[in-house]
N, CA, C and O atoms as a Maestro MAE file, in Angstrom:
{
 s_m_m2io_version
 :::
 2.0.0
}

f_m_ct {
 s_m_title
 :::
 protein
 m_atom[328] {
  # First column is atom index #
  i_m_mmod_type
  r_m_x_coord
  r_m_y_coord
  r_m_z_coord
  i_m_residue_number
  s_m_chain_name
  s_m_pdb_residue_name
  s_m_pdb_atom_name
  i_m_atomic_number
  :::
  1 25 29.353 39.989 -23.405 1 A "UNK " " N  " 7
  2 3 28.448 38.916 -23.749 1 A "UNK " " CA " 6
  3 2 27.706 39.270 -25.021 1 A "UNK " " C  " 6
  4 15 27.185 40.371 -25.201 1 A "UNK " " O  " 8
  5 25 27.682 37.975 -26.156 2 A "UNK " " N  " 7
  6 3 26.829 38.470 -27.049 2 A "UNK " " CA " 6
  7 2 25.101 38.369 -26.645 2 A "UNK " " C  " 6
  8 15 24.735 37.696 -25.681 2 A "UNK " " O  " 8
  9 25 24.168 39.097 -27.481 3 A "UNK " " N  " 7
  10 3 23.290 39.032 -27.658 3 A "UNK " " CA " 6
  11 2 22.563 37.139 -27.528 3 A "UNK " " C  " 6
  12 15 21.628 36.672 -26.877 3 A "UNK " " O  " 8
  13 25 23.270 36.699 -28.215 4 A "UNK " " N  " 7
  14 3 22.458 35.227 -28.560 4 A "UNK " " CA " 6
  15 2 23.320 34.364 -27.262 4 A "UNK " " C  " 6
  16 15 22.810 33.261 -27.065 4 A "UNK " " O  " 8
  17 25 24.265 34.605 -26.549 5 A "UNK " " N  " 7
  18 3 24.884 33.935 -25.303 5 A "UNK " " CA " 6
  19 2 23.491 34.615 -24.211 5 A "UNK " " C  " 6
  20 15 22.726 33.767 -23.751 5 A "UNK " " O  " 8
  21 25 23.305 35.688 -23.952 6 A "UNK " " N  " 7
  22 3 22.320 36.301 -23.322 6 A "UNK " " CA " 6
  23 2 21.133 35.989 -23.032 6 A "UNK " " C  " 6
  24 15 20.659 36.205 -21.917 6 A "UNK " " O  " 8
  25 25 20.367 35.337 -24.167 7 A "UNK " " N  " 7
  26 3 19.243 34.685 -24.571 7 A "UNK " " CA " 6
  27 2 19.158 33.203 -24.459 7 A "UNK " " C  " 6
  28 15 18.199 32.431 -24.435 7 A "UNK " " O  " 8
  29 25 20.552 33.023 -24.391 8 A "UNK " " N  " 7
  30 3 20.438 31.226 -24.000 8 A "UNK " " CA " 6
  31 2 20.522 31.228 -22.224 8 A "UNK " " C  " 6
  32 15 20.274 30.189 -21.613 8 A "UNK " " O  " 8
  33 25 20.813 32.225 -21.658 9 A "UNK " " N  " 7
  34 3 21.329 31.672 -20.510 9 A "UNK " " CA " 6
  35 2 19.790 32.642 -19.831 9 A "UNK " " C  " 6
  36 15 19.609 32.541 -18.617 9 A "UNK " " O  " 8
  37 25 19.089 33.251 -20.399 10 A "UNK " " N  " 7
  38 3 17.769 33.825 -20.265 10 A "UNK " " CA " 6
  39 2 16.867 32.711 -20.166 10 A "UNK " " C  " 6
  40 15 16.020 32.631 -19.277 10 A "UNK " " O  " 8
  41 25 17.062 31.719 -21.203 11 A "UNK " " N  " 7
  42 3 16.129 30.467 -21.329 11 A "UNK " " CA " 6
  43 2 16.448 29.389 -20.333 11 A "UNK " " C  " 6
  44 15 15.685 28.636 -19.728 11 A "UNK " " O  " 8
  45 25 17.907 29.506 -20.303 12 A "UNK " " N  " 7
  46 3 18.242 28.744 -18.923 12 A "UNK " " CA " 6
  47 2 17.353 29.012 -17.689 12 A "UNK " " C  " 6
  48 15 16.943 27.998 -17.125 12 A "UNK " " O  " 8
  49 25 16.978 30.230 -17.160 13 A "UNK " " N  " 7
  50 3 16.679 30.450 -16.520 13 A "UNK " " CA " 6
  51 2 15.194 30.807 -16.269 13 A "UNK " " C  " 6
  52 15 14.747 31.282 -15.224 13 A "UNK " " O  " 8
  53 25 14.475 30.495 -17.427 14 A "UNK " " N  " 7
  54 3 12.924 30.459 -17.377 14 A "UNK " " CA " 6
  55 2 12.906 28.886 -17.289 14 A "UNK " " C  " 6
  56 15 12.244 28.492 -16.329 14 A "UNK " " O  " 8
  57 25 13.598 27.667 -18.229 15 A "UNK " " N  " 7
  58 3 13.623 26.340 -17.487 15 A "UNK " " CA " 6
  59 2 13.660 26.259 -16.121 15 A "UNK " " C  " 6
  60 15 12.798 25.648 -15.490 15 A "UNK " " O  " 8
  61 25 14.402 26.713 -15.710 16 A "UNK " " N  " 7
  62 3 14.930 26.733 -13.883 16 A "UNK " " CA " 6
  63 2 13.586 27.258 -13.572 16 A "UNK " " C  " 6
  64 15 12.653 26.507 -13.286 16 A "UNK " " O  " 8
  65 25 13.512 28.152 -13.610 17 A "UNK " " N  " 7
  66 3 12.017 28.773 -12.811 17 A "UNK " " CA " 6
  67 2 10.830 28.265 -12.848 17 A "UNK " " C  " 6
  68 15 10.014 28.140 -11.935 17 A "UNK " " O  " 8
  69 25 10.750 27.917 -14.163 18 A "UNK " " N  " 7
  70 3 8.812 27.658 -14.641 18 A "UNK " " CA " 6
  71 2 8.863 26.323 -13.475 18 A "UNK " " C  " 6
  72 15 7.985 26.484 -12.628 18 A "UNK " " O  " 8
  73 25 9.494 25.358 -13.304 19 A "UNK " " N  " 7
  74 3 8.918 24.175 -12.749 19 A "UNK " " CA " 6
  75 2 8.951 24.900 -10.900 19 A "UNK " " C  " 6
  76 15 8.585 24.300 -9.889 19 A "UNK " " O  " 8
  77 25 9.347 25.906 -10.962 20 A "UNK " " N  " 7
  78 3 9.835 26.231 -8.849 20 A "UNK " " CA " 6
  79 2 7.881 26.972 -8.980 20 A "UNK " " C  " 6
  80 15 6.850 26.938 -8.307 20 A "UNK " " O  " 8
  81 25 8.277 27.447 -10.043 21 A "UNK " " N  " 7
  82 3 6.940 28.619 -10.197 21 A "UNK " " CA " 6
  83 2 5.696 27.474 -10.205 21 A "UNK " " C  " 6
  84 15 4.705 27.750 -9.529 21 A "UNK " " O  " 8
  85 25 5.708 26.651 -10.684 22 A "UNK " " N  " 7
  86 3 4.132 25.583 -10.848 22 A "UNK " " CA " 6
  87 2 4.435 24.992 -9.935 22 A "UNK " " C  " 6
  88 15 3.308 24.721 -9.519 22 A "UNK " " O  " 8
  89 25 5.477 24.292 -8.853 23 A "UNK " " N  " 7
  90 3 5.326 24.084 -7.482 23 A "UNK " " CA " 6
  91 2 4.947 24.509 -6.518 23 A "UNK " " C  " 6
  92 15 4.312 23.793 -5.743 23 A "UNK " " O  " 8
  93 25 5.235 25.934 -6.218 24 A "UNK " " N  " 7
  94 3 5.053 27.219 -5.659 24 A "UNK " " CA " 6
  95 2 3.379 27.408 -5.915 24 A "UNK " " C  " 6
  96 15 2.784 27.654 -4.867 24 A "UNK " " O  " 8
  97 25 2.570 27.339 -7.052 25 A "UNK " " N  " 7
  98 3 1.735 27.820 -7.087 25 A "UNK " " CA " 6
  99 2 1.173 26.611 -6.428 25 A "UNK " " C  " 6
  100 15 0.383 26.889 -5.526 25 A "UNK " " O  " 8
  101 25 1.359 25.398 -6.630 26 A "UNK " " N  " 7
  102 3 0.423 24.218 -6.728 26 A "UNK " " CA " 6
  103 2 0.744 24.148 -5.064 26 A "UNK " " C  " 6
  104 15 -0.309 23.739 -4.575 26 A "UNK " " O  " 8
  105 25 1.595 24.334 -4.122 27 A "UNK " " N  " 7
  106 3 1.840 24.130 -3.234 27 A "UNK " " CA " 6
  107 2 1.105 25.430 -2.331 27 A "UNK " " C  " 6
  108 15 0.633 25.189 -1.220 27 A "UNK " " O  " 8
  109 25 1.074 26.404 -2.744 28 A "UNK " " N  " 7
  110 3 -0.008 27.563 -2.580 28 A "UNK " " CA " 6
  111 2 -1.752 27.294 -2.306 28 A "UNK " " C  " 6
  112 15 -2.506 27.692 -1.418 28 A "UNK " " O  " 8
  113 25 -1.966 26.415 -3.541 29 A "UNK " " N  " 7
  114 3 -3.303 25.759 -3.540 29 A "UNK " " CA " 6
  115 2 -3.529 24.650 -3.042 29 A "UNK " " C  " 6
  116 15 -4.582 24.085 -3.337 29 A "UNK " " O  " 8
  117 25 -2.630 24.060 -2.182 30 A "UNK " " N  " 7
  118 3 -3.333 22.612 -1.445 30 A "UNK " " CA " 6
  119 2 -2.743 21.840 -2.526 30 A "UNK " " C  " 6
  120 15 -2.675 20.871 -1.771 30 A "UNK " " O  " 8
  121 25 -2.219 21.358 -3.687 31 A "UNK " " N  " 7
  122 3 -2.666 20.913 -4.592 31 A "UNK " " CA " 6
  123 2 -1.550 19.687 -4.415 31 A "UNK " " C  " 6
  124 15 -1.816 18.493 -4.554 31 A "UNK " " O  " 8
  125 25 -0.223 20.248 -4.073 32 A "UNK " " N  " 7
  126 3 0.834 19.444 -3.564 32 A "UNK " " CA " 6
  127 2 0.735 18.248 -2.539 32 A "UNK " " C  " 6
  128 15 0.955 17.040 -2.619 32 A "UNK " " O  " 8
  129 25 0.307 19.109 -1.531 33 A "UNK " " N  " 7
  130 3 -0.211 18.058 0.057 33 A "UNK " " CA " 6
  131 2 -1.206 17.170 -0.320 33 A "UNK " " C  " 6
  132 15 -1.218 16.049 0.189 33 A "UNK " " O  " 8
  133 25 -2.316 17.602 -1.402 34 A "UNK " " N  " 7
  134 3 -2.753 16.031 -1.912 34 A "UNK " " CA " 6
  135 2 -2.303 15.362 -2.102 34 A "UNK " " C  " 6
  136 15 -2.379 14.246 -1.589 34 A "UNK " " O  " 8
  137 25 -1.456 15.807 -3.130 35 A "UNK " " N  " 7
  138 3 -0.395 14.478 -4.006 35 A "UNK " " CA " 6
  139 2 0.066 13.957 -2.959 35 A "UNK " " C  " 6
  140 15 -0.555 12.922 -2.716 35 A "UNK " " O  " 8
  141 25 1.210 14.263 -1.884 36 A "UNK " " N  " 7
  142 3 1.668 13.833 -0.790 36 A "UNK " " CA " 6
  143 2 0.665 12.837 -0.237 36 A "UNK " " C  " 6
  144 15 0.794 11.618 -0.118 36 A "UNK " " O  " 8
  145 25 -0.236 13.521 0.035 37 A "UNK " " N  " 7
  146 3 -1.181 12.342 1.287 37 A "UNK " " CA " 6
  147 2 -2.003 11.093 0.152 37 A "UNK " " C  " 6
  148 15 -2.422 9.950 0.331 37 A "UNK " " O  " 8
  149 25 -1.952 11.963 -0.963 38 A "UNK " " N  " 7
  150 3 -2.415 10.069 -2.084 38 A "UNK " " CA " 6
  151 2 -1.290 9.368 -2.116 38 A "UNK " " C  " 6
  152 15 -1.454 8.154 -2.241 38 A "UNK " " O  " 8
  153 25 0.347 9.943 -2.005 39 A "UNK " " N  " 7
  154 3 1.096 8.977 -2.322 39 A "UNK " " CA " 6
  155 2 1.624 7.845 -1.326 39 A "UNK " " C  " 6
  156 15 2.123 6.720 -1.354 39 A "UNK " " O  " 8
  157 25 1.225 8.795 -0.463 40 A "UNK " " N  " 7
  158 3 1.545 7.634 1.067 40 A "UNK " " CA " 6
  159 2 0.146 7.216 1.591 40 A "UNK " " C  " 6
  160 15 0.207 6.229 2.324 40 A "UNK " " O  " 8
  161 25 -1.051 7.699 1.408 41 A "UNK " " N  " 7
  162 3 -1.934 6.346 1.552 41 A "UNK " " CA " 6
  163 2 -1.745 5.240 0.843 41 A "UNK " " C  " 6
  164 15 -1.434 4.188 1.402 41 A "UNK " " O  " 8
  165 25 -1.936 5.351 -0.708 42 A "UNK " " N  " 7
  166 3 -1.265 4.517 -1.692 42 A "UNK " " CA " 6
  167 2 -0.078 3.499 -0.881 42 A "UNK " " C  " 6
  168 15 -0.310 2.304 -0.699 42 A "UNK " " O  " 8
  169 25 0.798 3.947 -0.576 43 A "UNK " " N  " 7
  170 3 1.582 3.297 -0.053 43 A "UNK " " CA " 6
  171 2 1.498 2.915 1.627 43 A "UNK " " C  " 6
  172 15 2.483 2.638 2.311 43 A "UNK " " O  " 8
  173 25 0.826 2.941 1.860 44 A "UNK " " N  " 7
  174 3 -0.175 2.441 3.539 44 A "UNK " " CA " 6
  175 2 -0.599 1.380 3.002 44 A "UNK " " C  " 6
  176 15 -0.041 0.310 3.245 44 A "UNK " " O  " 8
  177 25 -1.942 1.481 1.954 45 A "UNK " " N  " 7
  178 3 -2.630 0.483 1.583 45 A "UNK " " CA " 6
  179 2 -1.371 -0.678 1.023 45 A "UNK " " C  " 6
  180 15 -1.224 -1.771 1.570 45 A "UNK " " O  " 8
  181 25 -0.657 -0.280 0.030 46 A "UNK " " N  " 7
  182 3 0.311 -1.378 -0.366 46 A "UNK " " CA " 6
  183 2 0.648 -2.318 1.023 46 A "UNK " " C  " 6
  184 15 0.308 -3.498 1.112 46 A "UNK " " O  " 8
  185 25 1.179 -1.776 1.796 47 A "UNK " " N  " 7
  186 3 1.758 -2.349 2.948 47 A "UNK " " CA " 6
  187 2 0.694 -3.424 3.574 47 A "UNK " " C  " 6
  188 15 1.006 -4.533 4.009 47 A "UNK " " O  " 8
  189 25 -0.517 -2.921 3.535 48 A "UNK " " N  " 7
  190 3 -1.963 -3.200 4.260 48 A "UNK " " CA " 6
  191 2 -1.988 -4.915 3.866 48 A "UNK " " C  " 6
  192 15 -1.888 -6.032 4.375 48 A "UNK " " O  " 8
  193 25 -2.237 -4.073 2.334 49 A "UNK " " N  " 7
  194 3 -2.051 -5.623 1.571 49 A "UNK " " CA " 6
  195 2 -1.222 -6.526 1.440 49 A "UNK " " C  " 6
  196 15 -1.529 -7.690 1.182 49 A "UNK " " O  " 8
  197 25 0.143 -6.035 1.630 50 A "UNK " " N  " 7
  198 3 1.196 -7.173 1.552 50 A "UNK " " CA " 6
  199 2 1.051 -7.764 3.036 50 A "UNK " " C  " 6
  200 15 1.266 -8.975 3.094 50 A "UNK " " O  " 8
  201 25 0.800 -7.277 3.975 51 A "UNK " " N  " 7
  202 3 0.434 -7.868 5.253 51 A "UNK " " CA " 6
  203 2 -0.870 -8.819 5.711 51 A "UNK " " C  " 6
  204 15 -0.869 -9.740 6.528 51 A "UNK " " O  " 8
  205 25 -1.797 -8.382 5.047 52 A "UNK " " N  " 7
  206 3 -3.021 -9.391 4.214 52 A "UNK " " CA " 6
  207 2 -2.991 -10.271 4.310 52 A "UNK " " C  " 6
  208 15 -3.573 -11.010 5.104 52 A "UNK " " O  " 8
  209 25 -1.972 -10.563 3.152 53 A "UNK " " N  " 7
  210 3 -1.448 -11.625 2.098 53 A "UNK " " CA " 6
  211 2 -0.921 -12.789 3.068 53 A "UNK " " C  " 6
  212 15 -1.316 -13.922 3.341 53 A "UNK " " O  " 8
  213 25 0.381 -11.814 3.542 54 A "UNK " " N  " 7
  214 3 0.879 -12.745 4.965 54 A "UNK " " CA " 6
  215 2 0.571 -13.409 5.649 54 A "UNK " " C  " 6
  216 15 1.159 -14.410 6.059 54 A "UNK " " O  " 8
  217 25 -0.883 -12.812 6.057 55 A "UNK " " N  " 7
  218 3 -1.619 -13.456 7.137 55 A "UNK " " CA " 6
  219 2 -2.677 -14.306 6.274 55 A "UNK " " C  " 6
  220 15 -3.224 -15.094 7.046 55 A "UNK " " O  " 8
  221 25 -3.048 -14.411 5.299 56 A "UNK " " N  " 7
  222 3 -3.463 -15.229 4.784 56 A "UNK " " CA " 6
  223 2 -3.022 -16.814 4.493 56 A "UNK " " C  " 6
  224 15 -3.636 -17.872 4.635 56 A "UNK " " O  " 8
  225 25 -1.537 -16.464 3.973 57 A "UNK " " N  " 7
  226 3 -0.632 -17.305 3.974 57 A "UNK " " CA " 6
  227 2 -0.423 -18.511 4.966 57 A "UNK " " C  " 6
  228 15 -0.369 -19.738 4.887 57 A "UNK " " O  " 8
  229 25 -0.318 -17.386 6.095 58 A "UNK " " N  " 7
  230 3 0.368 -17.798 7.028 58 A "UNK " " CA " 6
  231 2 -1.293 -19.056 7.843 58 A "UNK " " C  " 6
  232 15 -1.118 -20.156 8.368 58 A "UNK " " O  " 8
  233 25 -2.613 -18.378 7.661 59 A "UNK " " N  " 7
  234 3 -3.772 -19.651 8.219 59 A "UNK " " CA " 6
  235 2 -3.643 -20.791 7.212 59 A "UNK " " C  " 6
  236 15 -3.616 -22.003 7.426 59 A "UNK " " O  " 8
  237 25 -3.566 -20.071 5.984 60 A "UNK " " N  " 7
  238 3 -3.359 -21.314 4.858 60 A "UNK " " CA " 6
  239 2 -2.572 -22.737 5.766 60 A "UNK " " C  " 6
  240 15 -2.768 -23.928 6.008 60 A "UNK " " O  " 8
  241 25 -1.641 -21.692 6.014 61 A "UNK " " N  " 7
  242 3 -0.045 -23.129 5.947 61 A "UNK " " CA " 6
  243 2 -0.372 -24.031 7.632 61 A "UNK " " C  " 6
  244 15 0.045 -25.142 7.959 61 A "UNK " " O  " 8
  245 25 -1.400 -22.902 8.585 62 A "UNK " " N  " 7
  246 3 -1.681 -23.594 9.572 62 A "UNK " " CA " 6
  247 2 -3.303 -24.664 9.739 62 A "UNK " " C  " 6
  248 15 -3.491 -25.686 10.398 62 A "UNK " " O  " 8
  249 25 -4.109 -23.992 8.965 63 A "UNK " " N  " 7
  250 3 -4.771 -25.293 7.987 63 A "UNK " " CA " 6
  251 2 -4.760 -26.075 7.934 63 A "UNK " " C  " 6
  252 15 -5.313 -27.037 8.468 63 A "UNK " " O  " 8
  253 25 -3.581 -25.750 6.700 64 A "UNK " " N  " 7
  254 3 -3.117 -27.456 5.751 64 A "UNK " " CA " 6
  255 2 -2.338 -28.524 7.185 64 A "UNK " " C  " 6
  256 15 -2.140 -29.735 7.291 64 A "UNK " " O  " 8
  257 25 -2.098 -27.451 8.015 65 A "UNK " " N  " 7
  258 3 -0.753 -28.506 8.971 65 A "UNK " " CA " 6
  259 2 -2.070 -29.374 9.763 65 A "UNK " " C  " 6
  260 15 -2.296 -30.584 9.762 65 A "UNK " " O  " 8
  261 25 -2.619 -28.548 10.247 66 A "UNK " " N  " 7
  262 3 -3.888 -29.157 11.073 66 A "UNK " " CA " 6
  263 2 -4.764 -29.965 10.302 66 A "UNK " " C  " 6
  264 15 -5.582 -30.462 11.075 66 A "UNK " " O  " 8
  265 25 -4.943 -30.283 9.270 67 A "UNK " " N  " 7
  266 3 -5.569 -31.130 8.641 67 A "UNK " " CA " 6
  267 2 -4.500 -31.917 8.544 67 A "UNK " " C  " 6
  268 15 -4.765 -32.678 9.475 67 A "UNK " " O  " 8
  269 25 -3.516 -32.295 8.126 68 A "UNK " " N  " 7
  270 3 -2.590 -33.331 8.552 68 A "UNK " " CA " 6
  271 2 -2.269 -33.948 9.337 68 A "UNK " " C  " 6
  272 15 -1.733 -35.056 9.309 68 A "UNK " " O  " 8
  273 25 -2.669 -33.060 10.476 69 A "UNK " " N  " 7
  274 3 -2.432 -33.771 11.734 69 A "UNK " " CA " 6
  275 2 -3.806 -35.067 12.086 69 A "UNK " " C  " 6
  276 15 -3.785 -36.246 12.439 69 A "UNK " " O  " 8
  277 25 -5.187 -33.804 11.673 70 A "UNK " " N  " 7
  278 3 -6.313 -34.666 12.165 70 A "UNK " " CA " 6
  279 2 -6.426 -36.124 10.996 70 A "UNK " " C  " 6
  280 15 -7.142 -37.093 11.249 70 A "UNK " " O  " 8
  281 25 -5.607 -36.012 9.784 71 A "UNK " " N  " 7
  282 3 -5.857 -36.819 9.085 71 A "UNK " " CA " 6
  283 2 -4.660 -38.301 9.698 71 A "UNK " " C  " 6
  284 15 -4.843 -39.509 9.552 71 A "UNK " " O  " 8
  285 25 -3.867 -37.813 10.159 72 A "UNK " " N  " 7
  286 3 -2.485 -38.683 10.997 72 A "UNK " " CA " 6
  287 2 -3.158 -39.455 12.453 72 A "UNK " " C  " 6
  288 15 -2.854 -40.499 13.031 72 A "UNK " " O  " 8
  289 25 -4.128 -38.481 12.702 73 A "UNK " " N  " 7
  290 3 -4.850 -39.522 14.012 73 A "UNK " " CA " 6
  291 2 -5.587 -40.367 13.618 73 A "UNK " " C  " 6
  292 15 -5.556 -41.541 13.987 73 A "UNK " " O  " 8
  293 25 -6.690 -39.680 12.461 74 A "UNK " " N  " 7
  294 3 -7.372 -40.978 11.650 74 A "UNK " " CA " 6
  295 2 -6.743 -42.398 11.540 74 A "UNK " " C  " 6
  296 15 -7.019 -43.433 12.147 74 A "UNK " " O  " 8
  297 25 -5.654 -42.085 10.415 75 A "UNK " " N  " 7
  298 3 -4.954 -42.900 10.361 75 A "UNK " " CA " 6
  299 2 -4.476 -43.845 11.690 75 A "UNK " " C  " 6
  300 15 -4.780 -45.038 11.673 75 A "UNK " " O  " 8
  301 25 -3.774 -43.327 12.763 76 A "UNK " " N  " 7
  302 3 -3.442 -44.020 13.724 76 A "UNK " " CA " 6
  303 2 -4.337 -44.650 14.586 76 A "UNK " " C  " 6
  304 15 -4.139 -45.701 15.195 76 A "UNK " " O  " 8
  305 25 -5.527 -43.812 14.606 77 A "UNK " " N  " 7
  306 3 -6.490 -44.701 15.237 77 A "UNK " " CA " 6
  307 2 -7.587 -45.801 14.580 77 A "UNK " " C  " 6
  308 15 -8.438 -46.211 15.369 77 A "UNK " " O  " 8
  309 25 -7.623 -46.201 13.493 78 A "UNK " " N  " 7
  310 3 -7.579 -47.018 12.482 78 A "UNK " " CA " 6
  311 2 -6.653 -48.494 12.704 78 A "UNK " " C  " 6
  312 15 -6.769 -49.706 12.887 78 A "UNK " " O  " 8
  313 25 -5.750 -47.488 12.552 79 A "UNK " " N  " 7
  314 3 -4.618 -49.007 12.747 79 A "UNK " " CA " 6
  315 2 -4.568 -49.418 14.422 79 A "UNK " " C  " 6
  316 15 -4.045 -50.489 14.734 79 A "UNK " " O  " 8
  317 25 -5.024 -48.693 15.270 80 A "UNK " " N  " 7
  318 3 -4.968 -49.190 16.534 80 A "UNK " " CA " 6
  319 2 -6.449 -49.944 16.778 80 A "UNK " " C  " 6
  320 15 -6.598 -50.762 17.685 80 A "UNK " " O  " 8
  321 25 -7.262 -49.655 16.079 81 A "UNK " " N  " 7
  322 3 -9.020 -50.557 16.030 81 A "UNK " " CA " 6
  323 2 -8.466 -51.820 15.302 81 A "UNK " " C  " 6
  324 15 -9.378 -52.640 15.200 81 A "UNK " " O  " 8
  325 25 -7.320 -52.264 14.768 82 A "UNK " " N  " 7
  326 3 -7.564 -53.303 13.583 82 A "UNK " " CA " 6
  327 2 -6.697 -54.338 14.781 82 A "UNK " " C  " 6
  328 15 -6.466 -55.519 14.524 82 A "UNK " " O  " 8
  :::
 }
 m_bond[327] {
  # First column is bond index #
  i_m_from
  i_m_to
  i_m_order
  :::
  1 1 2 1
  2 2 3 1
  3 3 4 2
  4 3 5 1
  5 5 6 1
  6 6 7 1
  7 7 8 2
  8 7 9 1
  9 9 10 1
  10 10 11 1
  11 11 12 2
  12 11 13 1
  13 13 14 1
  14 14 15 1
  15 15 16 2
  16 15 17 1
  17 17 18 1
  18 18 19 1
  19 19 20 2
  20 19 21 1
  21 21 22 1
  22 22 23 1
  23 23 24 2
  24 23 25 1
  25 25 26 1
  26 26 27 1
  27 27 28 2
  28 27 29 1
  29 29 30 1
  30 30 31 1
  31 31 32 2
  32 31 33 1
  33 33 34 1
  34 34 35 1
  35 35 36 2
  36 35 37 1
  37 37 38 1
  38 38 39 1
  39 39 40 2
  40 39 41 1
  41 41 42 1
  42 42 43 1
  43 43 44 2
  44 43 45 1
  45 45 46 1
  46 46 47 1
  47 47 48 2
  48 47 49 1
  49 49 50 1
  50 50 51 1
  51 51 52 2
  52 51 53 1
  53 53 54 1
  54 54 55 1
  55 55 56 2
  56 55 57 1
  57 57 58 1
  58 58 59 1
  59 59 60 2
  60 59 61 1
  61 61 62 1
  62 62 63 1
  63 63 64 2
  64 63 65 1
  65 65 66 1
  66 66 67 1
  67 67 68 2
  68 67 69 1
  69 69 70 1
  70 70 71 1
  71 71 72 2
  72 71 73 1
  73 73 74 1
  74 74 75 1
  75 75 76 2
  76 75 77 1
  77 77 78 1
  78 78 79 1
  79 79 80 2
  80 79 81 1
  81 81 82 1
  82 82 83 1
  83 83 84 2
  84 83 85 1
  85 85 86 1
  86 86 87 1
  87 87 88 2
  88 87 89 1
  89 89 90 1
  90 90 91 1
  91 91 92 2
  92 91 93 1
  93 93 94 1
  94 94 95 1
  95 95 96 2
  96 95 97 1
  97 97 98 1
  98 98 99 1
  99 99 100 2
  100 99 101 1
  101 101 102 1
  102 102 103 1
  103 103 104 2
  104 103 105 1
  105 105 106 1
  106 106 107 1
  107 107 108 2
  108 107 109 1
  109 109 110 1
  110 110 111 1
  111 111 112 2
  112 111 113 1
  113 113 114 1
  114 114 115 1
  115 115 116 2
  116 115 117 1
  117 117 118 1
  118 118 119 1
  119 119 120 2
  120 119 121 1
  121 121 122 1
  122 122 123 1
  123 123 124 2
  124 123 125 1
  125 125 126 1
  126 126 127 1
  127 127 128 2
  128 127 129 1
  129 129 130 1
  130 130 131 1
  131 131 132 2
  132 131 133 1
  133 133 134 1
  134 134 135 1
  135 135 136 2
  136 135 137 1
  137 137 138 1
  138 138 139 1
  139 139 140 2
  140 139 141 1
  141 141 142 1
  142 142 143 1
  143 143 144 2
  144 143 145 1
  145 145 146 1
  146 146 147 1
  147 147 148 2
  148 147 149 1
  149 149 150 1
  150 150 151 1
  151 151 152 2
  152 151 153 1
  153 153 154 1
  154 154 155 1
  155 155 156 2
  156 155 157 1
  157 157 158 1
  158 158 159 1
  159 159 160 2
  160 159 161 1
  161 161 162 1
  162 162 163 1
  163 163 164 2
  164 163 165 1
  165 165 166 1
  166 166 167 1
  167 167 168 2
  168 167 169 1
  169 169 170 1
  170 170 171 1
  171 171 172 2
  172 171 173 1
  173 173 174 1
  174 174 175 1
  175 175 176 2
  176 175 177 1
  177 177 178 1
  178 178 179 1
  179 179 180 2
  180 179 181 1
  181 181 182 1
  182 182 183 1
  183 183 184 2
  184 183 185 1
  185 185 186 1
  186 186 187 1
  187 187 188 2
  188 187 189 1
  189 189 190 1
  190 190 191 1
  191 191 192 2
  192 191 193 1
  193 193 194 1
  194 194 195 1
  195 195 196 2
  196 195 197 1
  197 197 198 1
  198 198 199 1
  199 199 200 2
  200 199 201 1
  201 201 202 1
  202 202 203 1
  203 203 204 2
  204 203 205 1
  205 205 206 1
  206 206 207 1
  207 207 208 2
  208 207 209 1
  209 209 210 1
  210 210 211 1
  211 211 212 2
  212 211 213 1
  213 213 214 1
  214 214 215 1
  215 215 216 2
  216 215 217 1
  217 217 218 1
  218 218 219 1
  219 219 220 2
  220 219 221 1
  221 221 222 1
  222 222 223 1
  223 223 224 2
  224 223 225 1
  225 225 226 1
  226 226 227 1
  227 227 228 2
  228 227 229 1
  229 229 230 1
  230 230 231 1
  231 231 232 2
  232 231 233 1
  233 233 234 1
  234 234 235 1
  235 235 236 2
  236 235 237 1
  237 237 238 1
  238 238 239 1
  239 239 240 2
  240 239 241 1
  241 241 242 1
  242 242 243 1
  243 243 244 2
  244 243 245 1
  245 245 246 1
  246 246 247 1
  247 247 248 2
  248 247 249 1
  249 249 250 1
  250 250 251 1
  251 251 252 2
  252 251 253 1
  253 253 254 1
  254 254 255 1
  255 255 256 2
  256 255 257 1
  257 257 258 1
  258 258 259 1
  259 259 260 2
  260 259 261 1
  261 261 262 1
  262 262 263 1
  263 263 264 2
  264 263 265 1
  265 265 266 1
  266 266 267 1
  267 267 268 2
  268 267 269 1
  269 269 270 1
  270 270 271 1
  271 271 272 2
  272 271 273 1
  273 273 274 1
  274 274 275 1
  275 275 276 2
  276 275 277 1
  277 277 278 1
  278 278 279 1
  279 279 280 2
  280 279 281 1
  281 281 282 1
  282 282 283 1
  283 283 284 2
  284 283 285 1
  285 285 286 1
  286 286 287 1
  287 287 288 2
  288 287 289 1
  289 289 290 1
  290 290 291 1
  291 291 292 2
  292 291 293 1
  293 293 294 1
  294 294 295 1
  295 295 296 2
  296 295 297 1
  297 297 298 1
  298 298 299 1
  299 299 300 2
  300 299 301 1
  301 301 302 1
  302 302 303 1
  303 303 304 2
  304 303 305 1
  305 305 306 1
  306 306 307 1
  307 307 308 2
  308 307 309 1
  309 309 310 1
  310 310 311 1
  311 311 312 2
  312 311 313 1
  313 313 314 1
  314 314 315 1
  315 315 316 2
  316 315 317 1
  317 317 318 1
  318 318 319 1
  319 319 320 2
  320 319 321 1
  321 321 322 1
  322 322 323 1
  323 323 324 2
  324 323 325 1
  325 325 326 1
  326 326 327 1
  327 327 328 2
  :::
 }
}
């Protein structure tokens, strides 16, 4: 092996490492399992909210139906007074 083949496959292998090595450390310090537990609250809350939404939706559309209805008796009982 030359000298400069040696040194590339040296650098290969500080790439490979440095990111195991700042996981390793960060995972050492708690620092990881934060990230973890922000990324899935984060994604709890998403859910939270898209379910929200749903149910928001969903009184909206029963609402609007029920006001249609009470506005359909109006109507019918109107035309049954005339």
């Amino acid at each position: 092996m030359t000298s400069s083949s040696k040194s590339r496959s040296r650098g290969s292998l500080v790439r490979l490492a440095l990111p195991l090595l700042v996981l390793g450390a960060c995972a050492g310090c708690g620092l990881a399992g934060t990230a973890v537990s922000a990324g899935a609250g984060a994604a709890a809350e998403a859910q939270q909210a898209q379910q929200a939404k749903q149910t928001e939706d969903r009184v909206r559309q029963e609402l609007d139906q029920a006001q249609h209805a009470a506005a359909q008796q109006r109507a019918d009982a109107e035309d049954q007074g005339k």
